[in-house]
C-alpha positions as CSV (number, residue, x, y, z in Angstrom):
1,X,9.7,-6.9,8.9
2,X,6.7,-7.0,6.8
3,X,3.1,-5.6,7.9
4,X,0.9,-7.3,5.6
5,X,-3.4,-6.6,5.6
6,X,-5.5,-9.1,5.2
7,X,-6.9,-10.1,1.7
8,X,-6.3,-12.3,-1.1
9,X,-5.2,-9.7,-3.9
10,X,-1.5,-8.3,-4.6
11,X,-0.8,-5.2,-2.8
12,X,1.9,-2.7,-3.4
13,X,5.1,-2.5,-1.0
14,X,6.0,0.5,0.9
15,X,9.5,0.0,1.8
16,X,10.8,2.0,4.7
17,X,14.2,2.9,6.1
18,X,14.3,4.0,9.6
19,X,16.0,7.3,11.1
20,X,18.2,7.9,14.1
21,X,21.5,9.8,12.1
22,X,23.0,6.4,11.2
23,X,23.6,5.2,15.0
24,X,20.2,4.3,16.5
25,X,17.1,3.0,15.5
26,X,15.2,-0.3,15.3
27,X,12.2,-2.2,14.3
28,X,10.7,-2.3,17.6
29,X,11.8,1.8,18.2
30,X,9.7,2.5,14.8
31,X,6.6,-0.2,14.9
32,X,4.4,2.6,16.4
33,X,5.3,4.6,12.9
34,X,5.6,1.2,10.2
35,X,2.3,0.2,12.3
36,X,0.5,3.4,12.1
37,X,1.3,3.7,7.8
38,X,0.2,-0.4,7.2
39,X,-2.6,0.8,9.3
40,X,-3.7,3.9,7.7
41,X,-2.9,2.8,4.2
42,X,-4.8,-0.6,4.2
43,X,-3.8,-1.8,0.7
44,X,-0.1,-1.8,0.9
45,X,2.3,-4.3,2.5
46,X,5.2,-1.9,4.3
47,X,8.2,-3.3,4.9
48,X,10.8,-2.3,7.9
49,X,14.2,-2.4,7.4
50,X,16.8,-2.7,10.2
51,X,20.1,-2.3,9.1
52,X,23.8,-2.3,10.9
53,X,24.2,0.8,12.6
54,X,27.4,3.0,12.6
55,X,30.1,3.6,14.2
56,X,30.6,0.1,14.3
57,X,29.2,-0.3,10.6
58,X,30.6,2.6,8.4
59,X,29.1,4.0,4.8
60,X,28.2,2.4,2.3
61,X,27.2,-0.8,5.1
62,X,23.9,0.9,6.1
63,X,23.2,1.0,2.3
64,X,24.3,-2.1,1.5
65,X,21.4,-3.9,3.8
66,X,19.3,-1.1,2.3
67,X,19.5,-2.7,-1.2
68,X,19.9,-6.6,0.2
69,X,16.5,-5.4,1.4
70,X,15.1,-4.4,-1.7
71,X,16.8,-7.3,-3.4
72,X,14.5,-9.0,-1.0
73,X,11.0,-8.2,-1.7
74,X,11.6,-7.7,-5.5
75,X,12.3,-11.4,-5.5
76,X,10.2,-12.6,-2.6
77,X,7.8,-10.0,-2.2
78,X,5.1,-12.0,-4.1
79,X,5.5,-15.1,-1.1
80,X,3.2,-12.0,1.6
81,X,1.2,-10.6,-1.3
82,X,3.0,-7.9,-2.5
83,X,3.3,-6.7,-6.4
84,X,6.8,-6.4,-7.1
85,X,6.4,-4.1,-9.9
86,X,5.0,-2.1,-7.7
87,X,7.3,-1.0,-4.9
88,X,7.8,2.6,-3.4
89,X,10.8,3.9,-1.2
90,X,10.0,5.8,2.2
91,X,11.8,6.8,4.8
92,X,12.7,9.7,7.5
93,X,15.9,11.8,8.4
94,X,18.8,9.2,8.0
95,X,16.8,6.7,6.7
96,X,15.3,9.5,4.2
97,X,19.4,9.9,3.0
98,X,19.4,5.7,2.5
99,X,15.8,5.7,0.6
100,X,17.5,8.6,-1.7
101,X,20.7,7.1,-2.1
102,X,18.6,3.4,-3.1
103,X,16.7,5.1,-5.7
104,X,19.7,6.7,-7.3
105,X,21.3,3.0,-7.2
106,X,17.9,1.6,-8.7
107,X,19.5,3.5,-11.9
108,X,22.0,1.7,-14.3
109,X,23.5,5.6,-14.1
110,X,24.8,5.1,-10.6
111,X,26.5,1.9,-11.3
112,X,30.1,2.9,-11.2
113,X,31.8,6.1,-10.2
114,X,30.8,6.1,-6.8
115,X,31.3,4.9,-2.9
116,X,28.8,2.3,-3.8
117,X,31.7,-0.1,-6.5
118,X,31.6,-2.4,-3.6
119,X,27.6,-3.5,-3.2
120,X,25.8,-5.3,-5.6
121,X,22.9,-2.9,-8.2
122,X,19.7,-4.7,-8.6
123,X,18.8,-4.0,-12.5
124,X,15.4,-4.1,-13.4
125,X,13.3,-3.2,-10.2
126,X,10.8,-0.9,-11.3
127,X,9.9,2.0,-8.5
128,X,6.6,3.7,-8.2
129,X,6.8,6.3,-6.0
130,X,9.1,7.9,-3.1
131,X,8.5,9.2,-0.3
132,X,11.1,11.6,1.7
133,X,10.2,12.9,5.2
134,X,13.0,15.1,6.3
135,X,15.7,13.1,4.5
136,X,20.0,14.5,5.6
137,X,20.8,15.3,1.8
138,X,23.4,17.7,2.1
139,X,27.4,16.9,3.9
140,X,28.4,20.5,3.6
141,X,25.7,21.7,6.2
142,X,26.3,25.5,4.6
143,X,22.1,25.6,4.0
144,X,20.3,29.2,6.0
145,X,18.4,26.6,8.2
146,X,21.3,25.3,9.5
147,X,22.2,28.7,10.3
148,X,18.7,29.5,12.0
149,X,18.3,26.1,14.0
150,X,21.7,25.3,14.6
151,X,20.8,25.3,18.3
152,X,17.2,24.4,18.1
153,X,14.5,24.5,19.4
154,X,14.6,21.0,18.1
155,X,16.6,17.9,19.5
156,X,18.8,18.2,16.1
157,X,21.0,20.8,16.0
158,X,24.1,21.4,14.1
159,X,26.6,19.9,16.3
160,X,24.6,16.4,17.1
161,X,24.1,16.4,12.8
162,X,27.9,16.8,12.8
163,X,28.3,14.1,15.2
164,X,26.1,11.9,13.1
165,X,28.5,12.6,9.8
166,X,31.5,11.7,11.6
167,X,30.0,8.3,13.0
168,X,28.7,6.9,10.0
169,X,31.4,8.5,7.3
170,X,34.9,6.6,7.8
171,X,36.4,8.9,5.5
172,X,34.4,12.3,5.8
173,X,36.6,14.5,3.8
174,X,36.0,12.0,0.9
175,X,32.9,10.2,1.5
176,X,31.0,13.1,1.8
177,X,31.9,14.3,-1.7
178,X,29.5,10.9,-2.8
179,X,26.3,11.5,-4.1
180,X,25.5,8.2,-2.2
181,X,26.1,9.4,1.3
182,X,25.4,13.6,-0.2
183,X,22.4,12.9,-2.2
184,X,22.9,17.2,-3.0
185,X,25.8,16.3,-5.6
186,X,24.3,14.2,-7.5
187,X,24.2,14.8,-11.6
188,X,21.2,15.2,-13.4
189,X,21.5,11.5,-14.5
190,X,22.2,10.0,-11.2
191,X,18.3,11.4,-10.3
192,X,16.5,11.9,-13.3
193,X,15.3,8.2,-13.5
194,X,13.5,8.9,-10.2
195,X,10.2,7.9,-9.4
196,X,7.3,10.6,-8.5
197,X,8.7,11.9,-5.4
198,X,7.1,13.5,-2.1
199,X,9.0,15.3,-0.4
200,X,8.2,16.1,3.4
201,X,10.2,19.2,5.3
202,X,9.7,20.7,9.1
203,X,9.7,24.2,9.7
204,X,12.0,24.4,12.5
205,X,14.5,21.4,11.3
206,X,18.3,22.4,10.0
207,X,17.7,19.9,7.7
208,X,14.8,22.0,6.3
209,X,16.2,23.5,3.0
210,X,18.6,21.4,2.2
211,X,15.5,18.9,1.7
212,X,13.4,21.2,-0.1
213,X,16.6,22.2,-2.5
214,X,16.7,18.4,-3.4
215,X,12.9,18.4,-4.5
216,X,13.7,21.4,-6.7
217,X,16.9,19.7,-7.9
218,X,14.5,16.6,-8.7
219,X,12.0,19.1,-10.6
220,X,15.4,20.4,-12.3
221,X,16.2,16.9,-14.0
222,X,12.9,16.1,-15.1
223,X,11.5,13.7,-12.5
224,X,7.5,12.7,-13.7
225,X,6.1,14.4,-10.1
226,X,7.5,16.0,-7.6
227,X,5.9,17.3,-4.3
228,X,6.8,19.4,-1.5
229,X,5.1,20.1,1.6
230,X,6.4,21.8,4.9
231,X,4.9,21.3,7.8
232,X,4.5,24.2,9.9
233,X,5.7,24.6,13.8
234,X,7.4,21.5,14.0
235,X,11.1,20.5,14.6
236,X,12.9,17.3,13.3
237,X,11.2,14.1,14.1
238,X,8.1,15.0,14.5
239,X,6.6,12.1,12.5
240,X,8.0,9.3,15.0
241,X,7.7,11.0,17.8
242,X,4.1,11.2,17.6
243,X,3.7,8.1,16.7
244,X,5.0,6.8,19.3
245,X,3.0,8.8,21.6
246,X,-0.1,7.1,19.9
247,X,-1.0,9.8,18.0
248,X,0.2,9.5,14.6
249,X,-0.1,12.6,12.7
250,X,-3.0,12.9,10.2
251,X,-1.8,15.5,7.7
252,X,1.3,12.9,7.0
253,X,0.1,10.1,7.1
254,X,-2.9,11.4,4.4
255,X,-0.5,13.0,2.2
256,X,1.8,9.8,2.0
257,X,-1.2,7.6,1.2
258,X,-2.5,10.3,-1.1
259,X,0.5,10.1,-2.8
260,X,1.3,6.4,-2.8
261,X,-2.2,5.5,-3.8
262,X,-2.2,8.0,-6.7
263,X,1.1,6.4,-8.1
264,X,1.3,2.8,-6.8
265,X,-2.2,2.5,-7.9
266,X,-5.0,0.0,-6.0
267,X,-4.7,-4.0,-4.6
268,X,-4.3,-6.4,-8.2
269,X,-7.4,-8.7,-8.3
């Protein structure tokens, strides 16, 4: 679904995965937060993606729609006034661990080798920027934040994240040894082709250092830019759930468009 602003001139595309560990989540659940970014950002087109939802669908299907998005507005983006060399990757939680694993398959690197032989690379589109709030990165779950908020005071905790795993990995013992679905394995060349990259973290999230370990593993293989910011006293999810209590949150939504703006660049005449 595409929010488009109003105006003549090409705008950059924000494409955004949605969270809810693999099993929930649709347009309609995350309008308030795709709304709120169009909204606050002005000159970019953002792009929702709903895709099949597991158990039902297991991995790599969520990824697969991910890139048949992406195929999508690289080759039709221009038809709603987006720039199509100008497209950045966003997402939160679960859909942070699809926006990831689409900008490793954005590589030529990450064409073979992996869970992934089965979908279809898309040479040639050019990313601009990336933009990670929370993102599942790690399979393994062995980070000290884990350890500390395994029970909360968040609604994730370590056995609903382990729940999660098991619905959308059909083979977990294997599956989650792929860079694809464990973004924290991948080699130096699966990554290092990455766009600037922001990465956003919660304080009281299990998913807290595993996120921040894949910034510094970005930094590591030599992305352009790479950002980190934590965002103290919250838990997991606080992004969308204040947007949907009408009150999106200021600092993120200024540092994505910071960011986005700084490396997508302004509307083409």
């Amino acid at each position: 679904m595409p929010y488009a602003p109003v105006g003549s001139s090409l705008k950059p595309i924000m494409l955004f995965m949605h969270g809810g560990g693999w099993i929930r989540g649709t347009l309609e659940m995350y309008d308030p937060l795709t709304r709120g970014f169009a909204l606050k950002m002005q000159d970019f087109i953002v792009v929702s993606v709903e895709y099949r939802l597991a158990p039902e669908t297991k991995f790599p299907g969520a990824l697969s729609d991910c890139l048949q998005a992406l195929r999508w507005v690289a080759e039709r983006g221009v038809h709603f006034g987006g720039d199509t060399s100008r497209i950045a990757l966003a997402g939160d939680s679960a859909g942070g661990n699809l926006a990831i694993a689409l900008a490793m398959l954005a590589q030529a690197e990450m064409a073979k080798g992996t869970g992934a032989q089965n979908v279809t690379l898309l040479p040639g589109v050019k990313l601009c920027a990336n933009a990670f709030i929370y993102p599942v990165t790690d399979y393994s779950m062995s980070s000290a934040s884990y350890e500390e908020f395994a029970l909360g005071p968040g609604r994730l905790t370590r056995a609903s994240m382990e729940s999660y795993w098991r619905a959308y990995l059909q083979y977990p013992l294997v599956q989650g040894r792929d860079p694809l679905a464990s973004p924290s394995l991948a080699h130096a060349d699966h990554i290092s082709g990455f766009a600037p990259t922001l990465m956003l973290t919660a304080e009281s999230d299990p998913l807290r250092d595993e996120g921040e370990a894949f910034a510094d593993k970005l930094s590591a293989a030599g992305v352009s830019e790479v950002k980190k910011k934590r965002y103290a006293g919250v838990t997991h999810g606080f992004v969308s759930r204040s947007a949907g209590a009408g009150d999106f949150n200021h600092d993120v939504w200024k540092d994505v468009t910071e960011f986005l703006h700084a490396h997508c660049g302004a509307p083409t005449p």
